[in-house]
N, C-alpha and C positions, 0 to 999 in steps of 0.2 A: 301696473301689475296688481293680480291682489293678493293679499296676505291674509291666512289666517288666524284670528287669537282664539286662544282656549281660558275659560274659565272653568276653574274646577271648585260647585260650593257642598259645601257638607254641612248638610240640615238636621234640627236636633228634632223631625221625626219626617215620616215620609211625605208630610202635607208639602207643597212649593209654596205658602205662605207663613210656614213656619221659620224658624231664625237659624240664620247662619253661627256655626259652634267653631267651621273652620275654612279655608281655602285654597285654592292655590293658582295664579294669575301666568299665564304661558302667553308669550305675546309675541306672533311670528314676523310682525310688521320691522322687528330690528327695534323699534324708536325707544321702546324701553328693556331695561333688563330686570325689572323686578324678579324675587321670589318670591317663593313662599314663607310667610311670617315674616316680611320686609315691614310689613305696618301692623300697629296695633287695633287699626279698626277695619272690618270687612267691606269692601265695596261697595257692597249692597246689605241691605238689612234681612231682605228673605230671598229665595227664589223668584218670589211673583215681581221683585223690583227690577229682577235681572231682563225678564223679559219684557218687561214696560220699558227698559232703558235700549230693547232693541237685539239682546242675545236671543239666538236660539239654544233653545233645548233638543238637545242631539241623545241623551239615555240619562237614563234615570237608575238606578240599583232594582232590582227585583227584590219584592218583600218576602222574607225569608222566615221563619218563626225562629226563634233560639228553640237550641237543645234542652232541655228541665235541666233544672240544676247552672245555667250559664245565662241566664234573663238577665245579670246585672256586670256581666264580663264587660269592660271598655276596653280591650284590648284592640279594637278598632273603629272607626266611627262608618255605622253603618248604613247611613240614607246620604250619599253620595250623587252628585248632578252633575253631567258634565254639558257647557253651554259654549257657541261657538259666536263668532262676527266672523264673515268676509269684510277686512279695510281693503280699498284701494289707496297703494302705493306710486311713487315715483323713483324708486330704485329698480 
């Protein structure tokens, strides 16, 4: 069968070879159950490692301008990528 995983990485700008700030590891294969913030280090270093190691990039965030006055808001992390595998399973 196959299953799919989701990596979710949040880049601290909208380059894919810029650094991972945050993420989040969705893995439909069952084998693990990680979450998100289960480790203190990122699984990859950038975007561009994600897909040297074989994920697709499935979307990317549209770049948005901030409003004047909210350039320096972190009230959410704005350059967001989400990456996918097909594994083949034996369940």
């Amino acid at each position: 069968m196959l299953r799919q995983k989701v990596l979710v990485l949040y880049l601290a700008n909208s380059a894919l070879d810029s650094a991972v700030v945050g993420w989040s590891l969705f893995d439909g294969t069952g084998r693990t159950r990680r979450m998100a913030g289960d480790e203190d280090v990122p699984p990859y270093p950038t975007g561009l490692h994600a897909l040297y190691d074989g994920w697709r990039l499935i979307q990317a965030s549209p770049l948005l301008p901030h409003a004047r006055g909210e350039e320096f808001d972190l009230a959410y992390l704005k350059y967001e990528f989400l990456f996918e595998q097909i594994v083949e399973t034996r369940r």
